[in-house]
Backbone as CSV, one residue per row, in Angstrom:
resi,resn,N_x,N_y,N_z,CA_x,CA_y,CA_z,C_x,C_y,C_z
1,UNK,218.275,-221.631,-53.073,219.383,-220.829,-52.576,220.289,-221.700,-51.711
2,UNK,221.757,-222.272,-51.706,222.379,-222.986,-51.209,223.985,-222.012,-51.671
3,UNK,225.155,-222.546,-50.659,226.275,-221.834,-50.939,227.054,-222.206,-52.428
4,UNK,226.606,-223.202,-52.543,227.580,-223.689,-53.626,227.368,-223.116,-55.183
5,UNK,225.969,-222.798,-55.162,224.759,-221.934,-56.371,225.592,-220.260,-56.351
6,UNK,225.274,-219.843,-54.686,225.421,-218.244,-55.027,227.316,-218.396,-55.008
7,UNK,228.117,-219.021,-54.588,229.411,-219.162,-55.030,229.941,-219.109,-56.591
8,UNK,228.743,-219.796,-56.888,229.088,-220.078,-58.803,228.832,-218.396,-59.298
9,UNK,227.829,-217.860,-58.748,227.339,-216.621,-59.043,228.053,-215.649,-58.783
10,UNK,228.740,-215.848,-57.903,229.645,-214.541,-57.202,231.084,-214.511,-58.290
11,UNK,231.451,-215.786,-58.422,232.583,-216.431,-59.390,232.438,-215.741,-60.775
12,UNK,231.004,-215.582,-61.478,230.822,-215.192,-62.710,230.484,-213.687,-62.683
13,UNK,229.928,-213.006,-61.119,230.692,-211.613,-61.137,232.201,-211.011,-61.425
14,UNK,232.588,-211.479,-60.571,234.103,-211.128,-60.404,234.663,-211.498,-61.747
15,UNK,234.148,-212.404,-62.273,235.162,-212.764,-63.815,234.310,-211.618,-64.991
16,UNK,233.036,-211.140,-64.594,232.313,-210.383,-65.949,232.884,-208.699,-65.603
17,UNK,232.483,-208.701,-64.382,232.932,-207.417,-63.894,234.192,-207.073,-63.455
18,UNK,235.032,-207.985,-62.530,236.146,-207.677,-61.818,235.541,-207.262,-60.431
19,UNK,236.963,-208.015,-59.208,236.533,-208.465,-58.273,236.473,-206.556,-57.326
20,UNK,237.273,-205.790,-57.854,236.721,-204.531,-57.248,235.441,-204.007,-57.120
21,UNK,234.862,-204.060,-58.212,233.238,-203.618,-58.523,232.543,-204.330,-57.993
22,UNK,232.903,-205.868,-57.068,231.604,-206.462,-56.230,232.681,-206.165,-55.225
23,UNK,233.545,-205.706,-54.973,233.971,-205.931,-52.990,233.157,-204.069,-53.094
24,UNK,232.781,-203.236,-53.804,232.747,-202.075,-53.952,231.294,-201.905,-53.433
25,UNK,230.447,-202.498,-53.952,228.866,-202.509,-53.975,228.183,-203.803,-53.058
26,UNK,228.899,-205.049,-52.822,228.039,-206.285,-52.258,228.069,-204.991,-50.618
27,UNK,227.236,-205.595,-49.587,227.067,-205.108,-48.437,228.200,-205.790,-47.224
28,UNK,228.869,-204.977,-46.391,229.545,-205.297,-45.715,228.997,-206.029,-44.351
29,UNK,227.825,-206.076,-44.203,227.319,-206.076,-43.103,225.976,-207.285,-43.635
30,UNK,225.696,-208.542,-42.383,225.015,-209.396,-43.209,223.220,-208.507,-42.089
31,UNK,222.627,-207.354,-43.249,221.584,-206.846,-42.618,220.733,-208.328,-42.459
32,UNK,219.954,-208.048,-41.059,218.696,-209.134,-41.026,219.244,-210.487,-40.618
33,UNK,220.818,-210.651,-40.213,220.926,-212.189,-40.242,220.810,-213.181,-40.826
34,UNK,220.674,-212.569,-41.997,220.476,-213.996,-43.269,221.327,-215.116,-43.126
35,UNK,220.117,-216.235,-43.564,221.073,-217.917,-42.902,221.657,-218.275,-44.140
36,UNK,221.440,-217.410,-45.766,221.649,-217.930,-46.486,222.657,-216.804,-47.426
37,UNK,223.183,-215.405,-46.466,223.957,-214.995,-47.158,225.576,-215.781,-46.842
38,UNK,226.328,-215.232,-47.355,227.665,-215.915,-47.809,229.253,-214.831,-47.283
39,UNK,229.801,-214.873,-46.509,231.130,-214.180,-46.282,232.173,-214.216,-47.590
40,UNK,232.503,-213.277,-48.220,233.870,-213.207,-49.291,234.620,-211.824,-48.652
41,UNK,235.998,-211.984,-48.529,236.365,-211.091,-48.004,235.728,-210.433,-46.744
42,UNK,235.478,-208.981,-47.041,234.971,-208.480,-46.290,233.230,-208.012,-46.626
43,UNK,232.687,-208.690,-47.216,231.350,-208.687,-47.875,230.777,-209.937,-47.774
44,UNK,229.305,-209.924,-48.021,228.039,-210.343,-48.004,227.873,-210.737,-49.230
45,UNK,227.576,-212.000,-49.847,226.697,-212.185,-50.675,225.447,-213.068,-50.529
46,UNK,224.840,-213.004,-51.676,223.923,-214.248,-51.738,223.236,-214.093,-53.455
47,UNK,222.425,-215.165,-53.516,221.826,-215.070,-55.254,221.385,-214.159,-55.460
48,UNK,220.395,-213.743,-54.359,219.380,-212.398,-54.852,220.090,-210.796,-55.026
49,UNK,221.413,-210.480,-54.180,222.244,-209.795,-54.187,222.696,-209.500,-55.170
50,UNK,223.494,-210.629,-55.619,223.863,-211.444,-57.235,223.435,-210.518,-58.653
51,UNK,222.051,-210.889,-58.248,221.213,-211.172,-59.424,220.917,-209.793,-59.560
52,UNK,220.852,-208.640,-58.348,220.152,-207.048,-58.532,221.831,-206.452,-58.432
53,UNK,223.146,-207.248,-58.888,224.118,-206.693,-58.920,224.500,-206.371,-60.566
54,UNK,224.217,-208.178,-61.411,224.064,-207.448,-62.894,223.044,-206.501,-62.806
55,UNK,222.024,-206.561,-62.502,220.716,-205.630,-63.257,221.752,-203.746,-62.789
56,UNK,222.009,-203.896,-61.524,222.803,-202.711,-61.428,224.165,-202.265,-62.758
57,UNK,224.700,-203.205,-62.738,225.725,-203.070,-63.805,225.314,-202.581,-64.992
58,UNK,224.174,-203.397,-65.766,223.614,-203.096,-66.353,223.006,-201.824,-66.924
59,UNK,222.555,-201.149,-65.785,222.276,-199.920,-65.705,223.394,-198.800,-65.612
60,UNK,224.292,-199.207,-64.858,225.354,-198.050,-64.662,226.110,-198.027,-66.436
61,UNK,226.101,-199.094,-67.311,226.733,-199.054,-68.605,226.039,-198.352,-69.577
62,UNK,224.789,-198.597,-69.239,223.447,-198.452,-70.054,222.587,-196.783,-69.848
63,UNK,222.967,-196.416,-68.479,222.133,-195.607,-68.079,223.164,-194.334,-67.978
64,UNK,223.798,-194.498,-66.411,224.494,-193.496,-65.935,225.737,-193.183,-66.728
65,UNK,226.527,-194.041,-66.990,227.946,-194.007,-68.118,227.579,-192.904,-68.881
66,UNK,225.918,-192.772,-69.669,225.808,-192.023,-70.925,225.269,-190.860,-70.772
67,UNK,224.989,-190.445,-69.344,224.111,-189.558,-68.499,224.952,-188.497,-67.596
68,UNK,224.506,-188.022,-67.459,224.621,-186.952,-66.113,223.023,-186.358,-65.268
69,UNK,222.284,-186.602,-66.137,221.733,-185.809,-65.840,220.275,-186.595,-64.866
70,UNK,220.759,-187.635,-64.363,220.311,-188.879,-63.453,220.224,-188.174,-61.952
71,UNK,218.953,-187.341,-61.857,218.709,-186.735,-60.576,217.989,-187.624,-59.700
72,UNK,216.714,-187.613,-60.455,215.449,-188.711,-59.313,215.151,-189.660,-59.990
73,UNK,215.048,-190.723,-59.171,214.657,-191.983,-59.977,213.728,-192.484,-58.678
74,UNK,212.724,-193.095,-59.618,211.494,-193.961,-58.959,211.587,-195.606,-59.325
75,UNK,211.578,-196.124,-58.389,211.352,-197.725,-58.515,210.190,-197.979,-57.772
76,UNK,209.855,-199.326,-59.282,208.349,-199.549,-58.591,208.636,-200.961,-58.447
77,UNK,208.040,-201.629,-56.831,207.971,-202.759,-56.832,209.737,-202.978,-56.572
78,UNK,210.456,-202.771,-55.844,211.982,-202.757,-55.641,212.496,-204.057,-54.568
79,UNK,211.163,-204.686,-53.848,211.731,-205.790,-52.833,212.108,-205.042,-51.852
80,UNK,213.010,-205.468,-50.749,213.514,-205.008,-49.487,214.732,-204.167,-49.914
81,UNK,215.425,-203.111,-51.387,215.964,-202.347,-51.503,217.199,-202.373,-51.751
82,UNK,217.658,-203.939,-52.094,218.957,-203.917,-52.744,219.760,-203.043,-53.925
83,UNK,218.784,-203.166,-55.160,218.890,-201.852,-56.167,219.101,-200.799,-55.495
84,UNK,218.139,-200.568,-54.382,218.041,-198.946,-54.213,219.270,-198.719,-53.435
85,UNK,219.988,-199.647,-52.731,221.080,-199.661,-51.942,222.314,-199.113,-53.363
86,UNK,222.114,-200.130,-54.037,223.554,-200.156,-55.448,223.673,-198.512,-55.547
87,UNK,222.146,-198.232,-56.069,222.408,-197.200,-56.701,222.676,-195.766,-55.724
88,UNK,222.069,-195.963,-54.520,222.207,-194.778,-53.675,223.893,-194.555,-53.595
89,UNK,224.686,-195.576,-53.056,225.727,-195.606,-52.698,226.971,-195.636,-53.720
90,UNK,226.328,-195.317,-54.890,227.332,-194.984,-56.203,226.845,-193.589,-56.492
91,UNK,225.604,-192.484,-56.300,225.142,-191.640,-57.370,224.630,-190.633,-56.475
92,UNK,224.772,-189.608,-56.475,224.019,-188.312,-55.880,222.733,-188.364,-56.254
93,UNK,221.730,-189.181,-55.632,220.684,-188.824,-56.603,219.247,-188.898,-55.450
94,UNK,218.323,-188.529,-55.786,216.930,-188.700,-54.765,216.051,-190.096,-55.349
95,UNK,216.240,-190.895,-54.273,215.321,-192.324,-54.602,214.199,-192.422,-54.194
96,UNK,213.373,-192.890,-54.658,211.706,-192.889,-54.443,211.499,-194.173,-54.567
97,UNK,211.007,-195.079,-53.589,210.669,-196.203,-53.305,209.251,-196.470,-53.430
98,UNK,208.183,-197.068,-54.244,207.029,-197.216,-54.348,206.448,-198.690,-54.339
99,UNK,205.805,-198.811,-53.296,205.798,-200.865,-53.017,204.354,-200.772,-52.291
100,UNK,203.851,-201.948,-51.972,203.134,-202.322,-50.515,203.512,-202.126,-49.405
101,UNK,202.694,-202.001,-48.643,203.223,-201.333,-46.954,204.678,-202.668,-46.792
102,UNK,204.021,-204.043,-46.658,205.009,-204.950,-45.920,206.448,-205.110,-46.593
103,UNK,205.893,-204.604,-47.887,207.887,-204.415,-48.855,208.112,-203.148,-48.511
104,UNK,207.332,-202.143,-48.053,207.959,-200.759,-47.503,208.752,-200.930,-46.058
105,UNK,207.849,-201.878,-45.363,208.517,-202.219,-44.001,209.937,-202.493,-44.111
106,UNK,210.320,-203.506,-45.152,211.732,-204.346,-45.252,212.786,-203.250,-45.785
107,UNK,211.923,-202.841,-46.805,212.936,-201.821,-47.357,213.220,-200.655,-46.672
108,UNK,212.627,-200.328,-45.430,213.083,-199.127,-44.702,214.021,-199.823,-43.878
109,UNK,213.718,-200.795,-43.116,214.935,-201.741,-42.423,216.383,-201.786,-43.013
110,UNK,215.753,-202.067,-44.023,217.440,-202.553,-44.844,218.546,-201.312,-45.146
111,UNK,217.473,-200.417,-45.582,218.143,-199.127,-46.111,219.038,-198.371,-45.266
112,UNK,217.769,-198.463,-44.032,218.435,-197.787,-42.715,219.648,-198.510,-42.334
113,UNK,220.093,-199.473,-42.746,220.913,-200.382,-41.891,222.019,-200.224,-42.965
114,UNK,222.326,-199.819,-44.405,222.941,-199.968,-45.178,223.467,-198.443,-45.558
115,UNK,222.237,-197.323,-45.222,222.403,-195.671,-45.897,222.052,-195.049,-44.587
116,UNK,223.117,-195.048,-43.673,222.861,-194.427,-41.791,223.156,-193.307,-42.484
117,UNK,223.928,-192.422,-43.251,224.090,-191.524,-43.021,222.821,-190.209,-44.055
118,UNK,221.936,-190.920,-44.578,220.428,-190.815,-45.616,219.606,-190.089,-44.240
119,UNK,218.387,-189.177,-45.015,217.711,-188.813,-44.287,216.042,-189.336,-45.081
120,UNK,215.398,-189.719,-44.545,214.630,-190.879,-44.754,213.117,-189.833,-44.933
121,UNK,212.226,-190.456,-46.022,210.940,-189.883,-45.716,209.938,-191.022,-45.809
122,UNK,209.118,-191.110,-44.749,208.380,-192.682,-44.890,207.196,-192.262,-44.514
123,UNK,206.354,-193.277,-44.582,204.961,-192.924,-44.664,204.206,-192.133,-43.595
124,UNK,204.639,-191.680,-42.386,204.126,-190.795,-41.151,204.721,-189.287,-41.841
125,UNK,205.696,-189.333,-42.254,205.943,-188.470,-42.680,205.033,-187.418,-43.878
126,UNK,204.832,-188.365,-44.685,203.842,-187.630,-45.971,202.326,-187.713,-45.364
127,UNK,202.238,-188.538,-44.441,200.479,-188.342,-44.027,200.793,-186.596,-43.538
128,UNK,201.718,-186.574,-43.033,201.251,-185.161,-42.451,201.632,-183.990,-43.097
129,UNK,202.302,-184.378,-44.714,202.416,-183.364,-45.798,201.661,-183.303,-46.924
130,UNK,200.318,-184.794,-47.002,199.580,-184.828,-47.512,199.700,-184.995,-48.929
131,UNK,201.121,-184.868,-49.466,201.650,-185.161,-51.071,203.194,-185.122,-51.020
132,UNK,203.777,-185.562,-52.098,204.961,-185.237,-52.446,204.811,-184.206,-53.492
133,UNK,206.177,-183.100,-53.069,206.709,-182.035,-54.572,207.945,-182.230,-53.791
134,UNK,208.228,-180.530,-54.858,209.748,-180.920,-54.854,210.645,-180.497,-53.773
135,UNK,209.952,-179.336,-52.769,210.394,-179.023,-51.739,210.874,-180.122,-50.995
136,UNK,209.992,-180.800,-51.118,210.458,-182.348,-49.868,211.560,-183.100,-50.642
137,UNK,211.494,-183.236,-51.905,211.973,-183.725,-52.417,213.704,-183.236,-52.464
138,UNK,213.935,-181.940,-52.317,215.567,-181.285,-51.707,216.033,-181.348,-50.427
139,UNK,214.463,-181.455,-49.354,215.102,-181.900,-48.065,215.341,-183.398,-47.838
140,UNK,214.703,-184.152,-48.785,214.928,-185.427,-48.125,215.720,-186.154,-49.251
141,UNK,216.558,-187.706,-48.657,217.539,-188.501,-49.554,216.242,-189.431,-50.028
142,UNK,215.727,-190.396,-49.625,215.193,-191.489,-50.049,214.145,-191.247,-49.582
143,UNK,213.093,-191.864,-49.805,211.422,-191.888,-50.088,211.137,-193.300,-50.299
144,UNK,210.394,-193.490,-49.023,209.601,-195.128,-49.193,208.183,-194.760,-48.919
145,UNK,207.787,-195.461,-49.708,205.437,-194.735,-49.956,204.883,-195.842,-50.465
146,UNK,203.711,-195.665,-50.505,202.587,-196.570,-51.402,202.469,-195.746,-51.979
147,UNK,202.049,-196.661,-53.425,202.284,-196.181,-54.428,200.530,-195.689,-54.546
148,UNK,199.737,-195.612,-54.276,198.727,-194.536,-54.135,198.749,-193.566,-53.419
149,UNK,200.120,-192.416,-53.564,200.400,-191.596,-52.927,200.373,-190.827,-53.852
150,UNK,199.946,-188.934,-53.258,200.059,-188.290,-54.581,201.317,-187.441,-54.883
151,UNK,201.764,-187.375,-56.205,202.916,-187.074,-56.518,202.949,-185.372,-57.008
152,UNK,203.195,-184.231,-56.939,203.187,-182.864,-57.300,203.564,-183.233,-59.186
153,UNK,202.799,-182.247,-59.650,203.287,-181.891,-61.002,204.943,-181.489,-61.205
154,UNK,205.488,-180.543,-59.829,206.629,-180.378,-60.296,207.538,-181.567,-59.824
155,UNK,207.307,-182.265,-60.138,208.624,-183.580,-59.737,208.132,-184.332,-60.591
156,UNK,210.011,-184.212,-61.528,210.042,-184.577,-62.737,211.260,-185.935,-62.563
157,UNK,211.093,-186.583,-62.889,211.697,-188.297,-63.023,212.879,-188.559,-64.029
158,UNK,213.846,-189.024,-63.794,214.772,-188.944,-65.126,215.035,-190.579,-64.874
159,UNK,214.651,-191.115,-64.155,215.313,-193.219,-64.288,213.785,-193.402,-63.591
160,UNK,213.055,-194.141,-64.332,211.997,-195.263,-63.356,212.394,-196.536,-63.464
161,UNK,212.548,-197.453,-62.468,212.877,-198.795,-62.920,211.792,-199.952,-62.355
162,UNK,211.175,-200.552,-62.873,210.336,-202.191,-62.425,211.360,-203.335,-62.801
163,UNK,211.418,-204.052,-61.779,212.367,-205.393,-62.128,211.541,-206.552,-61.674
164,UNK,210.930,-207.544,-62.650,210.063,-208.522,-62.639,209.310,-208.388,-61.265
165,UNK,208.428,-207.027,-61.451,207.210,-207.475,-60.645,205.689,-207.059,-61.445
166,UNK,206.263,-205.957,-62.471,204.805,-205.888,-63.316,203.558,-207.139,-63.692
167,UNK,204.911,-207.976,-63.639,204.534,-209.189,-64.862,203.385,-209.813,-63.691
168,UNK,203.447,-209.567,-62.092,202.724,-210.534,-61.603,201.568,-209.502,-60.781
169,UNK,201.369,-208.094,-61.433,200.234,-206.885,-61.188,198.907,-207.473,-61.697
170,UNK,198.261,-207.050,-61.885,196.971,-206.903,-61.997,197.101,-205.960,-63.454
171,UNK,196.594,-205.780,-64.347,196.917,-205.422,-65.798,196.416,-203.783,-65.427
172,UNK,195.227,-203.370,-64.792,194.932,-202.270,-64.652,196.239,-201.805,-63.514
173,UNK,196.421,-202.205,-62.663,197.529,-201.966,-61.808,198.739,-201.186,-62.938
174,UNK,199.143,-202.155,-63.804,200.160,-201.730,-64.897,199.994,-200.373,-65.415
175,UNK,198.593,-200.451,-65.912,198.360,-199.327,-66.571,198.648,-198.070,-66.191
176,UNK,198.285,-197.898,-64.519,198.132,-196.785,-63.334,199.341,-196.515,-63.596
177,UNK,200.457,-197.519,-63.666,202.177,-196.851,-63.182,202.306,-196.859,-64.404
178,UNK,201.904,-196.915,-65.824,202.107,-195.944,-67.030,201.885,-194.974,-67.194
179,UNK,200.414,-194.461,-66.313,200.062,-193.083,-66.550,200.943,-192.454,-65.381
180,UNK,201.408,-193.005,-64.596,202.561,-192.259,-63.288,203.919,-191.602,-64.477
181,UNK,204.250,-192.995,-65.300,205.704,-192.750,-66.136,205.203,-191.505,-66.897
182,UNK,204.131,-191.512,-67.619,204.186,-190.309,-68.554,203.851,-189.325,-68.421
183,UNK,203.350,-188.831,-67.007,203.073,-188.037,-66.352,204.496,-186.993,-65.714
184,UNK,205.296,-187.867,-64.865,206.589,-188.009,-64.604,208.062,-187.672,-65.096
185,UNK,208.322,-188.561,-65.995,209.093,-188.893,-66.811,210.219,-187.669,-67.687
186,UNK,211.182,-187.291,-67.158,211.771,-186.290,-68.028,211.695,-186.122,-69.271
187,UNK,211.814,-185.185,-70.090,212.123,-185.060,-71.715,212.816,-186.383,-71.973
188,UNK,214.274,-186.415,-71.380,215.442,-187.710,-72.301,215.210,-188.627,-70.954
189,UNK,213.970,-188.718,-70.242,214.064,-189.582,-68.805,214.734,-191.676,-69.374
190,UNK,214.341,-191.929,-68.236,214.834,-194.004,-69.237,213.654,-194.587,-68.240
191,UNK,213.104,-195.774,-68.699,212.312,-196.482,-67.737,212.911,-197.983,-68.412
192,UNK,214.068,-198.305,-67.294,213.970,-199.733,-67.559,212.895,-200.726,-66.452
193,UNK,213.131,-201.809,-67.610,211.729,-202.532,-67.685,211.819,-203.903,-67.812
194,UNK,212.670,-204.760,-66.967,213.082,-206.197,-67.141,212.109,-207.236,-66.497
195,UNK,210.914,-207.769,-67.656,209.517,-208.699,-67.146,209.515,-209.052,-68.238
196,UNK,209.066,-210.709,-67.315,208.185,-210.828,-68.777,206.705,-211.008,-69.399
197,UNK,206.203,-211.614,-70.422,204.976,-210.898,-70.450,203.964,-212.393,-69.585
198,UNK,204.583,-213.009,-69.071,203.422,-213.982,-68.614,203.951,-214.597,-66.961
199,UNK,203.301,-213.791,-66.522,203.998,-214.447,-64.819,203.461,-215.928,-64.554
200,UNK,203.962,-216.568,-63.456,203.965,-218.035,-63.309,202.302,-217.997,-62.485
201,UNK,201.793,-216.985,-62.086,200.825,-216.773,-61.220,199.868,-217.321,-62.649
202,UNK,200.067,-217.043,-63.890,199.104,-217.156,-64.948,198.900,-218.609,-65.240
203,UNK,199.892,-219.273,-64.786,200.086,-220.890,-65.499,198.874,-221.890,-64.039
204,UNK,199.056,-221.175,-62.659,198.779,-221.557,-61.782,197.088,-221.618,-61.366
205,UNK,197.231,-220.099,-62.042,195.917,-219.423,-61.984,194.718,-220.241,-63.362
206,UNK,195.679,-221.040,-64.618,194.699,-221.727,-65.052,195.034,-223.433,-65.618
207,UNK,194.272,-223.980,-64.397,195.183,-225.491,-64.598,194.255,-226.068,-65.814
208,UNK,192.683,-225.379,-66.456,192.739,-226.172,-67.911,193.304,-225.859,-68.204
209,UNK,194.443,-225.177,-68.906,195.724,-225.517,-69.741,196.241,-226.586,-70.190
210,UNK,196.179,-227.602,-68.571,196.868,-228.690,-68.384,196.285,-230.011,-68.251
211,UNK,194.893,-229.622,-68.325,194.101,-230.949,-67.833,194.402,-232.157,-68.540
212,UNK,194.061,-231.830,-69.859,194.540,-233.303,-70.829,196.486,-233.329,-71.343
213,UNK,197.102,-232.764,-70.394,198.835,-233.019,-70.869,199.119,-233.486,-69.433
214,UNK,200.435,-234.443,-70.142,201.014,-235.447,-69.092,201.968,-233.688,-68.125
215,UNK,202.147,-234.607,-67.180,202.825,-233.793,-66.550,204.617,-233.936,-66.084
């Protein structure tokens, strides 16, 4: 990550998309002090920004353009909540954040700092409601949980999204948030799904692979 990298990146936004649609969505505000985000105008960038700005685009052409009917969406594995930022702040919709406690930590930070005017449900919260349905689900905007939380039959899912973190789960792990999707999942719901099938943890995790090749 260096300026001259996420510059090239920001350059091939503005020329794929047009420079309205990133002064529209990048963050005005550099949350967290980052040493490595970037001033344009009156916005924030950086690579990782960048990079969950196509995957957003992507989706808004792919998903919402052809939709209306894009109520709740669950992301699994979302990072500190950039996606969940894109999409909150374009779409009427209820977000469900499902991670590890320490990516729940970041992503409540960030969110809060990006969606002040969101009413938040985080993990003190559901200990003392003991599940999610859908009641909670009309009082509240966004939802950050572990994802061994239990979910009500009536809350029904119309977008799930994973963005390259399946690939570095545990295979039974995978499985669990398949039986979540089809459990979930509206009639015409979408689960995008951008991984691939062999994380770098696999190459690391077995160095005979490599024993007899030059390096």
């Amino acid at each position: 990550h260096n300026k001259r990298m996420a510059t090239e990146e920001l350059k091939k936004m503005i020329k794929w998309f047009g420079e309205d649609f990133v002064l529209k969505n990048l963050i005005i505000e550099n949350i967290g002090n980052s040493p490595i985000a970037y001033k344009y105008k009156n916005i924030f960038y950086d690579e990782y920004n960048l990079c969950h700005l196509k995957y957003f685009h992507d989706l808004k052409k792919k998903v919402f353009d052809n939709s209306s009917n894009i109520k709740n969406v669950i992301e699994i594995g979302g990072g500190f909540g950039v996606l969940a930022d894109y999409l909150i702040k374009n779409y009427k919709l209820k977000f469900i954040s499902l991670d590890l406690p320490a990516a729940n930590l970041l992503t409540s930070y960030y969110l809060n700092k990006s969606q002040k005017d969101k009413k938040f449900f985080l993990i003190d919260d559901y200990l003392k409601e003991g599940s999610l349905n859908s009641k909670l689900l009309n009082e509240y905007d966004v939802f950050i949980l572990p994802s061994n939380i239990k979910i009500e039959k009536d809350i029904i899912v119309d977008l799930f999204i994973n963005i390259r973190s399946m690939m570095e789960m545990d295979f039974d792990v995978v499985k669990n948030y398949f039986k979540l999707i089809h459990k979930h999942i509206s009639d015409d719901g979408y689960f995008c799904n951008i991984n691939r099938y062999i994380s770098n943890r696999f190459f690391f995790d077995n160095k005979e692979l490599f024993k007899d090749k030059p390096l």
